[in-house]
Structures are given as C-alpha cells and as structure tokens.
DSSP file (Angstrom, degrees, kcal/mol; ACC not computed):
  #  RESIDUE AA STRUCTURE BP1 BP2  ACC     N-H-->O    O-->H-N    N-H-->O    O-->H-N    TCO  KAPPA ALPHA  PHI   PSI    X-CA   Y-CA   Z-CA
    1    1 A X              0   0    0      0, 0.0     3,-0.2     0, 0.0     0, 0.0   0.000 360.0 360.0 360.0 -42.8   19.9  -10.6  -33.8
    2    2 A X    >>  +     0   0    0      1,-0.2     4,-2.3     2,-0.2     3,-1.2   0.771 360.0  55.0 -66.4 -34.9   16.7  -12.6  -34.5
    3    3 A X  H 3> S+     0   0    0      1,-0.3     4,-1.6     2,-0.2    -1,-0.2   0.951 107.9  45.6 -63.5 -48.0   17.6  -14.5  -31.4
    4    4 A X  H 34 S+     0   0    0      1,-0.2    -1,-0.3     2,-0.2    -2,-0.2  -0.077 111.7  52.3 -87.8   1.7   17.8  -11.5  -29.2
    5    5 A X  H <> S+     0   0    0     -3,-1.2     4,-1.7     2,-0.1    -1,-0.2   0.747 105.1  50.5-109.7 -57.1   14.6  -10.1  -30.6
    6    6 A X  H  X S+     0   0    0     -4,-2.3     4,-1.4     2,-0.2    -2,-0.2   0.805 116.1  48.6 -84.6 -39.2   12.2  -13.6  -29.9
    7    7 A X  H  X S+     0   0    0     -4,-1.6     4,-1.9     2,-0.2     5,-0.3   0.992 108.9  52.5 -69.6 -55.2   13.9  -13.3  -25.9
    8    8 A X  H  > S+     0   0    0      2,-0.2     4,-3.1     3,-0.1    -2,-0.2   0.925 115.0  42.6 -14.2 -60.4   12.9   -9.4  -26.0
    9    9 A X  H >X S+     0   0    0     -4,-1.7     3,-3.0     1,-0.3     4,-1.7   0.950 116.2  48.6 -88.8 -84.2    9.1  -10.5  -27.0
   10   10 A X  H 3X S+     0   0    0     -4,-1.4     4,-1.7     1,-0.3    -1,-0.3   0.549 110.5  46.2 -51.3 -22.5    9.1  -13.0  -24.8
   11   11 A X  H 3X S+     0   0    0     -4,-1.9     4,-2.0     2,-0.2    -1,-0.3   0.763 119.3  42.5 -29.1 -57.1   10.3  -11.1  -21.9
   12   12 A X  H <X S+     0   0    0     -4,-3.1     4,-1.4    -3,-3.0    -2,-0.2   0.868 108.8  53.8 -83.1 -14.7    8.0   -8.6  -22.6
   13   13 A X  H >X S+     0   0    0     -4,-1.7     4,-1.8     1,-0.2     3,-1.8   0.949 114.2  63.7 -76.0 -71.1    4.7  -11.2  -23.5
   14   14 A X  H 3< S+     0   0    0     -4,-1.7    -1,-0.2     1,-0.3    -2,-0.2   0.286 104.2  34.5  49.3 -99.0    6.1  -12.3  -19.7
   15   15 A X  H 3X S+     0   0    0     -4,-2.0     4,-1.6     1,-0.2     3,-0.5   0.527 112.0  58.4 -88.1 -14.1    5.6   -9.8  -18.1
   16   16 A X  H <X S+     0   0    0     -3,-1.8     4,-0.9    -4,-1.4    -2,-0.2   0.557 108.2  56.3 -22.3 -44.4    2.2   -8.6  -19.8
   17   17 A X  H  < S+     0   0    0     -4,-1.8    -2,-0.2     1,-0.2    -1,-0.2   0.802 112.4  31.8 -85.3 -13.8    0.9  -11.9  -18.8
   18   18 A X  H  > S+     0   0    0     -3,-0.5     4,-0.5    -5,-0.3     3,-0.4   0.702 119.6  48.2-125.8 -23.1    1.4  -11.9  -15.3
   19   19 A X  H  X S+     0   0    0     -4,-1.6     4,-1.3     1,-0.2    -3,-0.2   0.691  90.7  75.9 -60.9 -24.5    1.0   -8.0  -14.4
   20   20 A X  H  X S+     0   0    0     -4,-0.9     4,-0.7     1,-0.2    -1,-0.2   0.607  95.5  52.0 -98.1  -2.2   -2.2   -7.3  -16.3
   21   21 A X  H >> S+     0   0    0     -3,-0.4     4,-0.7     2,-0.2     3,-0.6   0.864 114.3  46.7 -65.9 -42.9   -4.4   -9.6  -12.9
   22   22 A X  H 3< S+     0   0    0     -4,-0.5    -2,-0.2     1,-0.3    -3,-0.1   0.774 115.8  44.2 -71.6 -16.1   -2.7   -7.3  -10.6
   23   23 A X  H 3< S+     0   0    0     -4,-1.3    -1,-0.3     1,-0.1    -2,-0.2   0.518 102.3  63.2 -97.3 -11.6   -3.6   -4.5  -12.8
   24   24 A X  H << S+     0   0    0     -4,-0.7     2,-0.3    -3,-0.6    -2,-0.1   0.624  74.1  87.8 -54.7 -36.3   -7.3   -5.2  -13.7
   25   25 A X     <  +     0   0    0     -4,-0.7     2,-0.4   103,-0.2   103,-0.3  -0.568  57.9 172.3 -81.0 129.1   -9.1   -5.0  -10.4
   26   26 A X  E     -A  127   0A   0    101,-2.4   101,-1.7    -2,-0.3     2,-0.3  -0.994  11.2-168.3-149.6 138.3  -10.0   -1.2  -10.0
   27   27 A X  E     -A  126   0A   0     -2,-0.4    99,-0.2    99,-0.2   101,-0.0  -0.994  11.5-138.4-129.6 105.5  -12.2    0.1   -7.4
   28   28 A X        -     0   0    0     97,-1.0     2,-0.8    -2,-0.3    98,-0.0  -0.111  27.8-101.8 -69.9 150.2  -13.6    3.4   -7.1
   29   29 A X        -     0   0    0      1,-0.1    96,-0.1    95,-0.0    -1,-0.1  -0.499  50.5-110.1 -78.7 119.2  -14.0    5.6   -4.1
   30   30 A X        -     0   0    0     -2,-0.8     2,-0.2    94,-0.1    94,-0.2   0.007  21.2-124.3 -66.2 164.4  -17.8    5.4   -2.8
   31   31 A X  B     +B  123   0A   0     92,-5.6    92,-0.8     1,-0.0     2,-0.2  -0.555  32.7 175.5 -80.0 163.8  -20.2    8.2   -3.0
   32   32 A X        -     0   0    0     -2,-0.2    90,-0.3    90,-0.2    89,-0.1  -0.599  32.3-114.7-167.0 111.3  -21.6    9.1    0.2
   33   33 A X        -     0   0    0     88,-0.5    88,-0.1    -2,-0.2    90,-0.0   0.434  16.2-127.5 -35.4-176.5  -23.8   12.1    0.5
   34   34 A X  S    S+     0   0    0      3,-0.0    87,-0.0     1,-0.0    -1,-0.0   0.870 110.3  43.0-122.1 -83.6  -22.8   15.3    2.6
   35   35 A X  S    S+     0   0    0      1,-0.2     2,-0.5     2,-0.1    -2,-0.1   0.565 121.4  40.8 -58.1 -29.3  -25.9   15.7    4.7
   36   36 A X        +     0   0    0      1,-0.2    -1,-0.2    84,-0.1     3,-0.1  -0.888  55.7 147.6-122.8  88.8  -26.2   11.3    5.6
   37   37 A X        +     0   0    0     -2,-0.5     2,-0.4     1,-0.2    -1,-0.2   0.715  58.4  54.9 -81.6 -27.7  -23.1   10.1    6.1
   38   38 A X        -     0   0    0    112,-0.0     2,-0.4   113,-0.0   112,-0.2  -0.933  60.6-155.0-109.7 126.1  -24.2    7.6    8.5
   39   39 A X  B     -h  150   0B   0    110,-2.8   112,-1.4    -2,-0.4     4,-0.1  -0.919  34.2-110.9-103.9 136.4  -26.5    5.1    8.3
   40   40 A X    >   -     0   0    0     -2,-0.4     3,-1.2   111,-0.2    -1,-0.0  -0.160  37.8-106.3 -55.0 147.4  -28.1    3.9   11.8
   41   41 A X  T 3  S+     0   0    0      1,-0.2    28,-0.2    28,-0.1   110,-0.0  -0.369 108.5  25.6 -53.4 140.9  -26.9    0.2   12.9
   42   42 A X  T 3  S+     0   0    0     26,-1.6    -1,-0.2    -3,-0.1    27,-0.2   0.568  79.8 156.8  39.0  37.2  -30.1   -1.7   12.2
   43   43 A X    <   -     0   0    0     -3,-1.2    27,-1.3    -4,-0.1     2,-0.4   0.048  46.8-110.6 -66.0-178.3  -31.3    0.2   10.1
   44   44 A X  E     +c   70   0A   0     25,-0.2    35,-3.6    27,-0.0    36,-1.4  -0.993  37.9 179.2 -97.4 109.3  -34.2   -1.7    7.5
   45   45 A X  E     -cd  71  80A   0     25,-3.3    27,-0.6    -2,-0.4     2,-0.3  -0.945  19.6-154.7-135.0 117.1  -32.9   -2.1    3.8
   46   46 A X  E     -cd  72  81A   0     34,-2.2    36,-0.5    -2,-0.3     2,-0.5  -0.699  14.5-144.9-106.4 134.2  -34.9   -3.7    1.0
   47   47 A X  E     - d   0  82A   0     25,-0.6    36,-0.1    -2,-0.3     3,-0.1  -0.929  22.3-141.6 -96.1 105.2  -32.5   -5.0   -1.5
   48   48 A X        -     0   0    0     34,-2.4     2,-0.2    -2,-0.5    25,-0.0  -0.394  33.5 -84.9 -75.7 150.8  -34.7   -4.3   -4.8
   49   49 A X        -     0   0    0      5,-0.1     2,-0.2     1,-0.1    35,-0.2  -0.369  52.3-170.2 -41.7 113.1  -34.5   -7.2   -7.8
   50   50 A X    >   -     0   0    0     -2,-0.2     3,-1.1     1,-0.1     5,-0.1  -0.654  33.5 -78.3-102.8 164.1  -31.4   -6.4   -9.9
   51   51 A X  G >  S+     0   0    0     33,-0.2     3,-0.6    -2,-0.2    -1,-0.1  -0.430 113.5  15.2 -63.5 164.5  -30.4   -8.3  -13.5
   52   52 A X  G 3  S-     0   0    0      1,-0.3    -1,-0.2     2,-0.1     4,-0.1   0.507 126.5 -73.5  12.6  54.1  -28.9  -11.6  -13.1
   53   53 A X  G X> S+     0   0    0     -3,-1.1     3,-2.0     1,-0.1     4,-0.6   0.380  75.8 159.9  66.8 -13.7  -29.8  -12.1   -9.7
   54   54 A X  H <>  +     0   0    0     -3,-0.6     4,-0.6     1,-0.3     3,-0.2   0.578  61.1  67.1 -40.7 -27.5  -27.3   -9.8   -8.5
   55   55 A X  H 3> S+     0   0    0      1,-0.2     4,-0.6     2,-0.2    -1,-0.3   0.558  90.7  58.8 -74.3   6.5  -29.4   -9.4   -5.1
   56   56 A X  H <> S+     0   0    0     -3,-2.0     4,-0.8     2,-0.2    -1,-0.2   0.718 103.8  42.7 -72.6 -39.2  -28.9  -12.2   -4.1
   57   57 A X  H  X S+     0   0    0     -4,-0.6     4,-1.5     2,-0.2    -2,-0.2   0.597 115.4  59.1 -77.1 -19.9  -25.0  -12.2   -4.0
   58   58 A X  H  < S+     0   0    0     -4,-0.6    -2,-0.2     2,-0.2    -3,-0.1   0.733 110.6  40.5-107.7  -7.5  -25.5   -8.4   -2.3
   59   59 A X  H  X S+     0   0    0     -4,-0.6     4,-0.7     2,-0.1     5,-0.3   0.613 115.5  46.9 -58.4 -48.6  -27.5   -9.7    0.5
   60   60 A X  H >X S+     0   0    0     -4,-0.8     4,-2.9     2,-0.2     3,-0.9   0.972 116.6  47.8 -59.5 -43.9  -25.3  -12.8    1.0
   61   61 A X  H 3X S+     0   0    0     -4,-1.5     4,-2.1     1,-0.3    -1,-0.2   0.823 110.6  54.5 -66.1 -27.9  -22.3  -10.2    0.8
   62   62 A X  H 34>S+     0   0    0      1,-0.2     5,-1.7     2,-0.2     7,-0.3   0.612 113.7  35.9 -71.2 -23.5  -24.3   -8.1    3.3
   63   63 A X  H X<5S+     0   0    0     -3,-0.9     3,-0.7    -4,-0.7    -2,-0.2   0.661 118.4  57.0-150.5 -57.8  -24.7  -10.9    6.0
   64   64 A X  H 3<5S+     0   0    0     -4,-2.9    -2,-0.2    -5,-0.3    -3,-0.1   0.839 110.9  43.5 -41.9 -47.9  -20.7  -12.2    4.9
   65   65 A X  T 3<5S-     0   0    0     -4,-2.1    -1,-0.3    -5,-0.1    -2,-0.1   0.657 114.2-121.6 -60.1 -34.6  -19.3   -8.9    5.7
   66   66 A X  T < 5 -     0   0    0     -3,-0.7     2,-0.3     1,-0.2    -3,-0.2   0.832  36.2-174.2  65.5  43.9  -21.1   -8.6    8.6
   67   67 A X      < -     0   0    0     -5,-1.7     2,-0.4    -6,-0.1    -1,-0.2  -0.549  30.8-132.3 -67.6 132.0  -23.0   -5.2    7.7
   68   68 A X  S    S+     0   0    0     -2,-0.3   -26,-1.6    -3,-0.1    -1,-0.1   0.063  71.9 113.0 -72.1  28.1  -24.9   -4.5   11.1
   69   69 A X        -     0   0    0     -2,-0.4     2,-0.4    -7,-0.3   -25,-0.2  -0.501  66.3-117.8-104.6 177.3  -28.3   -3.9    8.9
   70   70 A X  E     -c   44   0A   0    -27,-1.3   -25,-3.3    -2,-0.1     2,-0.9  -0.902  18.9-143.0-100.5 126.9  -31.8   -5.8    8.5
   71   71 A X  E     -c   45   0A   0     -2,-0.4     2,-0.3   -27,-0.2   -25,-0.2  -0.875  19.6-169.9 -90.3 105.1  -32.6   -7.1    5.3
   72   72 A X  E     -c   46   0A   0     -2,-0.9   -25,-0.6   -27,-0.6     3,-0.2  -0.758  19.6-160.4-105.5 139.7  -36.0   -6.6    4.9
   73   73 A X  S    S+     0   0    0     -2,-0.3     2,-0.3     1,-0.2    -1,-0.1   0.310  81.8  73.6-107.3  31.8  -38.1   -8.4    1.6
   74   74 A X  S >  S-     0   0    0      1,-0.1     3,-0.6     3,-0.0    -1,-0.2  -0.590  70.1-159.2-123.5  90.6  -41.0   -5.9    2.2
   75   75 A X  G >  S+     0   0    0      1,-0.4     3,-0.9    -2,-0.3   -29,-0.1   0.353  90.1  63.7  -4.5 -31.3  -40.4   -2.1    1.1
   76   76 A X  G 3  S+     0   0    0      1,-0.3    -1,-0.4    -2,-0.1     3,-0.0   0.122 106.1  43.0 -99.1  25.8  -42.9   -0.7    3.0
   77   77 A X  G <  S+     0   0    0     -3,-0.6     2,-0.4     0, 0.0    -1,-0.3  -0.092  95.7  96.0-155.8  -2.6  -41.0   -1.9    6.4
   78   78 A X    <   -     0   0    0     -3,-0.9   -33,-0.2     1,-0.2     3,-0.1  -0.875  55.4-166.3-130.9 140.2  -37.5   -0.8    4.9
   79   79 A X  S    S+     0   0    0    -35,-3.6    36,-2.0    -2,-0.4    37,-0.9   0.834  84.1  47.3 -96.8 -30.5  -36.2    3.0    6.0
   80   80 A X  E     -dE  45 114A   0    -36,-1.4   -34,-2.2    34,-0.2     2,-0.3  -0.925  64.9-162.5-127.2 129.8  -33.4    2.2    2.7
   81   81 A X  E     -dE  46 113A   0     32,-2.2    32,-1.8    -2,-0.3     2,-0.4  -0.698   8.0-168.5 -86.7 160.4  -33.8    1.1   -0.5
   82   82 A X  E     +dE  47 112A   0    -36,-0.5   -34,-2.4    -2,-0.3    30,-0.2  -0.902  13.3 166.5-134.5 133.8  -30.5   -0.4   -2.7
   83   83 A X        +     0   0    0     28,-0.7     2,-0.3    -2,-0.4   -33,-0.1  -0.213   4.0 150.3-111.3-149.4  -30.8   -0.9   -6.0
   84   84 A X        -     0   0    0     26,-0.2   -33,-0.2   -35,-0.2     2,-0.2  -0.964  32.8-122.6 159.9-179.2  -28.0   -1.5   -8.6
   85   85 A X        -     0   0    0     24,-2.0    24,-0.2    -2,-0.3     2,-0.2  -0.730  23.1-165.5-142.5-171.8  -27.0   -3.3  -11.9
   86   86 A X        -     0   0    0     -2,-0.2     2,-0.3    22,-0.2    22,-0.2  -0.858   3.7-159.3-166.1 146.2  -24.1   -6.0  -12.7
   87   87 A X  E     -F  107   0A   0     20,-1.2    20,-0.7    -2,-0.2     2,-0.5  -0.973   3.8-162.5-127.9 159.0  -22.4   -7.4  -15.6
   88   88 A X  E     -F  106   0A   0     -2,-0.3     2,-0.4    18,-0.2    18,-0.2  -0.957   2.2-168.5-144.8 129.2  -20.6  -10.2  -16.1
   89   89 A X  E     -F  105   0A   0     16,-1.7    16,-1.1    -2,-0.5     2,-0.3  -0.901  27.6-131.4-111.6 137.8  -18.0  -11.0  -19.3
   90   90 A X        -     0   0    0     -2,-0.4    14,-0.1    14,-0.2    13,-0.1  -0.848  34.3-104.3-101.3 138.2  -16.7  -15.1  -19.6
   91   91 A X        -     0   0    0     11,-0.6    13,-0.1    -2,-0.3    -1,-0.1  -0.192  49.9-134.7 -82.2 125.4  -13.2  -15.1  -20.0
   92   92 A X     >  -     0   0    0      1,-0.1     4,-0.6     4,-0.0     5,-0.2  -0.054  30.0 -80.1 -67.2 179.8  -12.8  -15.9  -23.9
   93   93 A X  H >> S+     0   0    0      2,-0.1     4,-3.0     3,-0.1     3,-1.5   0.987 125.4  45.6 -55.0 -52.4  -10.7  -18.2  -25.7
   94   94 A X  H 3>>S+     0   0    0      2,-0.3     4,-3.0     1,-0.2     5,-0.6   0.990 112.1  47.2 -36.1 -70.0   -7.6  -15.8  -25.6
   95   95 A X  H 345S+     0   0    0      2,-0.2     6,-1.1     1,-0.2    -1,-0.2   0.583 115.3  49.9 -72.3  11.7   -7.7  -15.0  -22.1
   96   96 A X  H <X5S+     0   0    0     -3,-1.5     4,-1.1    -4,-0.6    -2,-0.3   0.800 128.1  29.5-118.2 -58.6   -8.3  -19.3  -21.4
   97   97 A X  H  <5S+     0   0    0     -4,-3.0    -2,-0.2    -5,-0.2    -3,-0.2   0.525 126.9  39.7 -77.5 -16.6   -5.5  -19.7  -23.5
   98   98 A X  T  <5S+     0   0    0     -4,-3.0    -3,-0.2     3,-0.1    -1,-0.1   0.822 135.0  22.9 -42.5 -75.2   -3.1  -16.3  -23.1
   99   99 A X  T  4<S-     0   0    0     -5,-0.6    -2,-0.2     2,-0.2    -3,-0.2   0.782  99.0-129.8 -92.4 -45.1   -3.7  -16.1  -19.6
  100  100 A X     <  +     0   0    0     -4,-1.1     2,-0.4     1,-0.4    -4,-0.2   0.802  69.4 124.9  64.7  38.4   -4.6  -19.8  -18.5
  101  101 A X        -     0   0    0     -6,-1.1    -1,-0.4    -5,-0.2    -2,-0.2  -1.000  55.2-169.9-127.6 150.0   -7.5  -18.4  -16.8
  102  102 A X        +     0   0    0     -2,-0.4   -11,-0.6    -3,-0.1    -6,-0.1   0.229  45.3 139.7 -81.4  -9.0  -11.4  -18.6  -16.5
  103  103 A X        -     0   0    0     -8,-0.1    29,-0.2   -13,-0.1     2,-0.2  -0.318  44.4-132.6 -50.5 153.0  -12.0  -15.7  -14.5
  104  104 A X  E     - G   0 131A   0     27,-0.7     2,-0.9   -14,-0.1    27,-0.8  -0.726   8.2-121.5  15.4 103.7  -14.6  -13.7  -15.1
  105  105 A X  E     -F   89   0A   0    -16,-1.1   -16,-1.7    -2,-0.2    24,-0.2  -0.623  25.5-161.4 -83.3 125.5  -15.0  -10.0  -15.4
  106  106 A X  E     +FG  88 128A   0     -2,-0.9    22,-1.1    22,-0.9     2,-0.2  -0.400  21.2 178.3-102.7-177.3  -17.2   -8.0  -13.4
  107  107 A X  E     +FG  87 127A   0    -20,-0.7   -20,-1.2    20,-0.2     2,-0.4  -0.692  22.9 170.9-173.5  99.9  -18.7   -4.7  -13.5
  108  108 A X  E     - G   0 126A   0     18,-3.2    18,-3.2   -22,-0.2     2,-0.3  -0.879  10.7-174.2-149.3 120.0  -21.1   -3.9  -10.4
  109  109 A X  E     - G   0 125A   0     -2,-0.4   -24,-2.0    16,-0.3     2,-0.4  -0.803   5.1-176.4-102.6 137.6  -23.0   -0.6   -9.1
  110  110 A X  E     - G   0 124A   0     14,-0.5    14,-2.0    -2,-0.3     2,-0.2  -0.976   9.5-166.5-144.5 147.0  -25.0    0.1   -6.1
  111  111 A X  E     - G   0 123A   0     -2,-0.4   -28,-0.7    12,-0.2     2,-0.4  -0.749  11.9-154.1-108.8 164.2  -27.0    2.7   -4.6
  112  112 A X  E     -EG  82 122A   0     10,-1.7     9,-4.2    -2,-0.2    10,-0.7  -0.999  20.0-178.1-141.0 132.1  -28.4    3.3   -1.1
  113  113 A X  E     -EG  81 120A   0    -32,-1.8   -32,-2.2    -2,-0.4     2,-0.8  -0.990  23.8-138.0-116.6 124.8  -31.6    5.6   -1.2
  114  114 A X  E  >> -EG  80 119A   0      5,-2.2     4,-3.7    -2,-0.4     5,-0.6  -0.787  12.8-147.6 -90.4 139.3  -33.2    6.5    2.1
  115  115 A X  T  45S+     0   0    0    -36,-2.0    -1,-0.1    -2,-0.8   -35,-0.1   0.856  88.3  66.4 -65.6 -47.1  -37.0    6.2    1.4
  116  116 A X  T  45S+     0   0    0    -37,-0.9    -1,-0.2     1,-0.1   -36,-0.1   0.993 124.8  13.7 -39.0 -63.8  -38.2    9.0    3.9
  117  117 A X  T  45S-     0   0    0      2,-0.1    -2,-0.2     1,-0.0    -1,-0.1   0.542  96.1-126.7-107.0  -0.2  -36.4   11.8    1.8
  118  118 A X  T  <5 +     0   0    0     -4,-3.7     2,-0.5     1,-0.2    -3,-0.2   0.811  60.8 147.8  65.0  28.1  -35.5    9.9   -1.7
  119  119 A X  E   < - G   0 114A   0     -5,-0.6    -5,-2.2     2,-0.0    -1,-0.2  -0.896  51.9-126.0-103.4 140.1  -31.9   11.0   -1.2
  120  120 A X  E     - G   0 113A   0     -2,-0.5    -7,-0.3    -7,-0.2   -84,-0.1  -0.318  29.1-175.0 -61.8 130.1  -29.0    8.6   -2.5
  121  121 A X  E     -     0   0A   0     -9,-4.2   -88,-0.5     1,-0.4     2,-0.3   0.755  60.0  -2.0 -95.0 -29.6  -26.9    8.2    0.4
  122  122 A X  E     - G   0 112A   0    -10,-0.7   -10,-1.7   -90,-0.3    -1,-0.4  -0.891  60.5-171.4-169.2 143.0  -24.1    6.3   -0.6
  123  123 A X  E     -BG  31 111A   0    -92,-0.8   -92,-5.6    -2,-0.3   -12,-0.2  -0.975   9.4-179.5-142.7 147.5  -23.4    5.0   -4.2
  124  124 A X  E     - G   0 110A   0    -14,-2.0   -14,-0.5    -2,-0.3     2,-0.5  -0.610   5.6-164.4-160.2  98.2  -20.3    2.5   -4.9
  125  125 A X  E     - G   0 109A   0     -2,-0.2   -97,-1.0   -16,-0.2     2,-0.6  -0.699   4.3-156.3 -93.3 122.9  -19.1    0.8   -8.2
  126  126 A X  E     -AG  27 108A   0    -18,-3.2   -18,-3.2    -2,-0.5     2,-0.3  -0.781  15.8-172.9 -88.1 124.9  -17.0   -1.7   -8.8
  127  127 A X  E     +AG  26 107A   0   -101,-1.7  -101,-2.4    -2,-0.6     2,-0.4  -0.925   9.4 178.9-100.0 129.9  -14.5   -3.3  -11.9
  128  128 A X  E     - G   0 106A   0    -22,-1.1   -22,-0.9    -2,-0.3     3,-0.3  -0.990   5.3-174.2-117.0 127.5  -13.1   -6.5  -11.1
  129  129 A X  E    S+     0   0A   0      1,-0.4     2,-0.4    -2,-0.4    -1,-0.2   0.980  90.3  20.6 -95.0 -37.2  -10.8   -7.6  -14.4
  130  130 A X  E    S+     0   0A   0   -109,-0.3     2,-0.6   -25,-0.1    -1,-0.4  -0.998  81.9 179.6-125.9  97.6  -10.0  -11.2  -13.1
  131  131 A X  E >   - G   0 104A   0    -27,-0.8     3,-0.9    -2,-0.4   -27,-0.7  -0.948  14.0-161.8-114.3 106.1  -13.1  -12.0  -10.2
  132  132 A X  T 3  S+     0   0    0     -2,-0.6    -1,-0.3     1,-0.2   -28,-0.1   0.962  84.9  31.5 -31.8 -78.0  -12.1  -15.4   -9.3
  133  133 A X  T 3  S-     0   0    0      1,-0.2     4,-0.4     2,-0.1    -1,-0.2  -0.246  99.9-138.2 -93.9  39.2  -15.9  -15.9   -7.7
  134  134 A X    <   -     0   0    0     -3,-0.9     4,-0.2     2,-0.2    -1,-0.2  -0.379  65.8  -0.6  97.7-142.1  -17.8  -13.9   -9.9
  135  135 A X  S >  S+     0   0    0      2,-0.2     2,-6.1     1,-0.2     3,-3.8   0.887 121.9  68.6 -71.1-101.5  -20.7  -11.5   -8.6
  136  136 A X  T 3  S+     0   0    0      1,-0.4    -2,-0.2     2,-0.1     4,-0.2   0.185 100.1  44.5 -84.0   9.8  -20.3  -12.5   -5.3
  137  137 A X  T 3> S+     0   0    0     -2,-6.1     4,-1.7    -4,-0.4    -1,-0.4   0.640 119.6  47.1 -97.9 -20.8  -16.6  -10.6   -5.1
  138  138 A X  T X4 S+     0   0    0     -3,-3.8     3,-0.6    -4,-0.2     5,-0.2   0.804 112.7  46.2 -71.7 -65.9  -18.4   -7.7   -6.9
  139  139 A X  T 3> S+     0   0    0      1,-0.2     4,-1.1     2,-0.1    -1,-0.2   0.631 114.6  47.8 -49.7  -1.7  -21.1   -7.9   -4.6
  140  140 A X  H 3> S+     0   0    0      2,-0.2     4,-0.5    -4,-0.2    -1,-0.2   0.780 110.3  56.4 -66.6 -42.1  -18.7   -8.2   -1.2
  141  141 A X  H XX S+     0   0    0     -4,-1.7     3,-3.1    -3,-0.6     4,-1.3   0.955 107.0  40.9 -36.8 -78.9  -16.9   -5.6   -2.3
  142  142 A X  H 3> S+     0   0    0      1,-0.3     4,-1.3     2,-0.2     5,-0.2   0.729 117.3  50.1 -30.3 -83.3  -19.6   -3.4   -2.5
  143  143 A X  H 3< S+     0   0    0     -4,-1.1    -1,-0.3     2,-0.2    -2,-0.2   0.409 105.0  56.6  38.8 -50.8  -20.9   -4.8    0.8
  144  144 A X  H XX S+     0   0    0     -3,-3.1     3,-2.8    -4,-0.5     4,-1.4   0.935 113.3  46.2 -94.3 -64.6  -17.4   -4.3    2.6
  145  145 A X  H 3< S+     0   0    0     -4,-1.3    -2,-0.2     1,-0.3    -3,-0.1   0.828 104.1  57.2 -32.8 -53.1  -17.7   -0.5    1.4
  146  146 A X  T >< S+     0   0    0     -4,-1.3     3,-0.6     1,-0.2    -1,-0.3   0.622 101.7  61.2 -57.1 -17.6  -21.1   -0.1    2.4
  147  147 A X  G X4 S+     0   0    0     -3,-2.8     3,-3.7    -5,-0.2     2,-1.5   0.980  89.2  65.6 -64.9 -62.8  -20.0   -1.1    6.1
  148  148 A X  G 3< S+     0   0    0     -4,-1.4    -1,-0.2     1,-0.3    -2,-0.1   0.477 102.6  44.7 -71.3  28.4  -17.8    1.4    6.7
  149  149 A X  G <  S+     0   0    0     -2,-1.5  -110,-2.8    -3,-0.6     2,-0.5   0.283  95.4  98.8-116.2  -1.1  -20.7    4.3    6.6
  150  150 A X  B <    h   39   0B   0     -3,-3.7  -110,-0.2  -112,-0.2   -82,-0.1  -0.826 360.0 360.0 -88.5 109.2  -23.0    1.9    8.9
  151  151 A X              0   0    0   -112,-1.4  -111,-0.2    -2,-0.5    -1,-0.1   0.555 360.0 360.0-144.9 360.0  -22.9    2.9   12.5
C-alpha cells in the first residue's frame, strides 16, 4: 500500500513538474482603442524611460520584430508616446532545485498614447512564468503585438 502511494506522488510530482512551464506563460488580449485602430507605418514613437531599463529591450524588440515605426529619442518630434512598467522575479531555490530551472518570471505592460489627442491607443500586458531571456521576451512580445495594429 505504501509502495503504491510513493508511485501515485511521484506520478503526480511528475507531472506537476513538467506541465506547470507550459502552463505559466499567459498572455492577454491587447487593448486597442475604438476610434485608432491603426497606427500609420512610420509613424514617430518616443519610447519614455521605464524601471529597469525596460526601454531598452522594447526598442530592441521593436527593431527585432520588425515594427515598421521610427524610434525617435526626442518627444517633441514623436506623434506616439509608450510608456510601460516591468518586473522581474529570480527563480528561487525551489524552483532551481524543483524545476532545475533559472528562468525568470516576467510581468510587463505597455501603452501607446498618441500625443496630438492624449488618447491610449493600444495597451498590452504580459506574464511570462518561465522567460528563458528575461525582459527581452516580455518586451518582444509586447512588440510582436504592437505590430499587428501598425499599418
């Protein structure tokens, strides 16, 4: 009986261990405003200073992706603003010894303002439970989304 219990729990630790990556990454549907749905192809977009650098990885993602926009660093030149935040959790001891992984959890929001009329245009958050590379899969994500409202 004991025997048949400690194969159960291991069975079940198993499958726990090896579902819960495929089951962590969760992605939300972006916002995109009713009145701008499209933003023009070359358009001008100042990517404002986020915590931990995080614009830097959402410019790099922007350029990776191939978002048709201009990255402008002067505001007054830039027709869209995007801001944003990011977080980042380091896999603890449990999940380096559980899991045998180092990934990273991410946790990264962005907004696209057009400057003319101060309305959010598209907004897009991401959870990554396991991010292999960090910010710079939130910020690609993010990035990959923002394309498909770019035309």
């Amino acid at each position: 009986m004991r025997r048949r219990f400690i194969s159960h729990l291991l069975v079940c630790l198993w499958v726990l261990l090896f579902s819960a990556p495929a089951l962590s990454a969760q992605e939300t549907a972006p916002y995109v405003s009713q009145s701008a749905r499209i933003i023009p192809a070359g358009a001008r977009v100042f990517v404002a200073p986020m915590p931990g650098g995080f614009e830097t990885y959402l410019a790099a993602g922007l350029v990776k992706k191939k978002v048709p926009l201009v990255v402008t660093t002067d505001i007054r030149k830039a027709d869209y603003e995007i801001t944003g935040v990011s977080e980042t959790d380091k896999a603890g001891w449990a999940k380096m010894l559980f899991m045998g992984t180092d990934q990273s959890r991410e946790t990264a929001s962005v907004k696209v303002v057009e400057l003319k009329t101060g309305e959010v245009v598209f907004g897009y958050s991401v959870h990554k439970g396991s991010s292999f590379r960090g910010k710079q899969s939130a910020a690609e994500s993010c990035a990959k989304h923002l394309k498909k409202i770019v035309q």
